[in-house]
N, C-alpha and C positions, 0 to 999 in steps of 0.2 A: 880273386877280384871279380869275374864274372860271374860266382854265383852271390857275391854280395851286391852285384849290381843287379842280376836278374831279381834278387827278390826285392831290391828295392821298388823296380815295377813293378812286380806284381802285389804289394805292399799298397803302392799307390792305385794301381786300377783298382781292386778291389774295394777303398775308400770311396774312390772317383763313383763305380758303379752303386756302391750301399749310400751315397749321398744321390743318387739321380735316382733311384727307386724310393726313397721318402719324399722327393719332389711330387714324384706323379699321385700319390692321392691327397695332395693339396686341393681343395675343390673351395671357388669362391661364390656367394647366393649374393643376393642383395633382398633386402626385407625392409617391407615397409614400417614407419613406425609413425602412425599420424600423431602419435600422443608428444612425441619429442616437442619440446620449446625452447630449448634454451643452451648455453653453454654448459651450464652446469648438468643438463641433462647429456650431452653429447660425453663429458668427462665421467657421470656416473656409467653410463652401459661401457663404454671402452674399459675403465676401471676393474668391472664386476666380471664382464664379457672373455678377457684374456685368461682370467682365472679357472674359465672353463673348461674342461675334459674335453681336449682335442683342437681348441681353436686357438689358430696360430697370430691371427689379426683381426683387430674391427676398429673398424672407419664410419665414424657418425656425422652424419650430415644434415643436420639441425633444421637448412633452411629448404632442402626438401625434403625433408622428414623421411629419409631411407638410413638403412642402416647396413654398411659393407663388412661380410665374414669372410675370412679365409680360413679355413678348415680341416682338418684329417678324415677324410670318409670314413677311412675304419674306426676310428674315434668316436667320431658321431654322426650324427644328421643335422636335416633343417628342423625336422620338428624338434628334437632338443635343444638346438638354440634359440627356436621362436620360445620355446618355456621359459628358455632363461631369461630373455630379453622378458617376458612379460610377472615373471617370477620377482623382475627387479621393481616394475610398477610401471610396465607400459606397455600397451598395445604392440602387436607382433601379425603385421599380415594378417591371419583369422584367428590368432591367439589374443583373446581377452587379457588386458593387466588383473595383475591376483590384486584384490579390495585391498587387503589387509599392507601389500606393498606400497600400490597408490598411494593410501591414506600417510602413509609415514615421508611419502615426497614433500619437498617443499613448497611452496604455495605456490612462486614461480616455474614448477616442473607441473603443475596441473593443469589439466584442461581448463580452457576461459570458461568462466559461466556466463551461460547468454541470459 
């Protein structure tokens, strides 16, 4: 009975420690995204964004144009997800939107024309 309960613990710590070691390279950025407009833009990067290699969350925030990751370091970086965010058709901090994504946005995800 004491050796099915010692490894019960140690059964358990072992989980407890291999779940608090995937905690610690969560690492969260915030990025700007001035091109964001709209609900529908906030639902396409969240959408596109989870699907990504390594990020765990994102949080878009439309009416100040930033865009929250939470992420796996070892996984990835910042500059991989400014790609992807701008891979999707929008602006990323110093990352240019790719043309060819742009263009396929909808008219209300586009920059106003002045």
């Amino acid at each position: 009975m004491k050796n099915l309960f010692l490894l019960a613990v140690i059964i358990v710590g072992t989980v407890s420690t291999s779940f608090g070691q995937a905690k610690k390279g969560l690492q969260t950025v915030t990025i700007n995204t001035p091109t964001v407009q709209c609900q529908m833009c906030k639902q396409r990067i969240e959408k596109y964004m989870v699907r990504e290699e390594g990020v765990s969350k994102v949080n878009v925030d439309y009416k100040k144009k930033q865009t929250k990751v939470t992420y796996y370091a070892e996984r990835t970086n910042i500059e991989n997800i400014k790609t992807a965010i701008a891979n999707i058709g929008y602006d990323a901090d110093d990352v240019t939107a790719n043309e060819e994504s742009y263009e396929q946005l909808p008219k209300c995800c586009k920059k106003p024309e002045n």
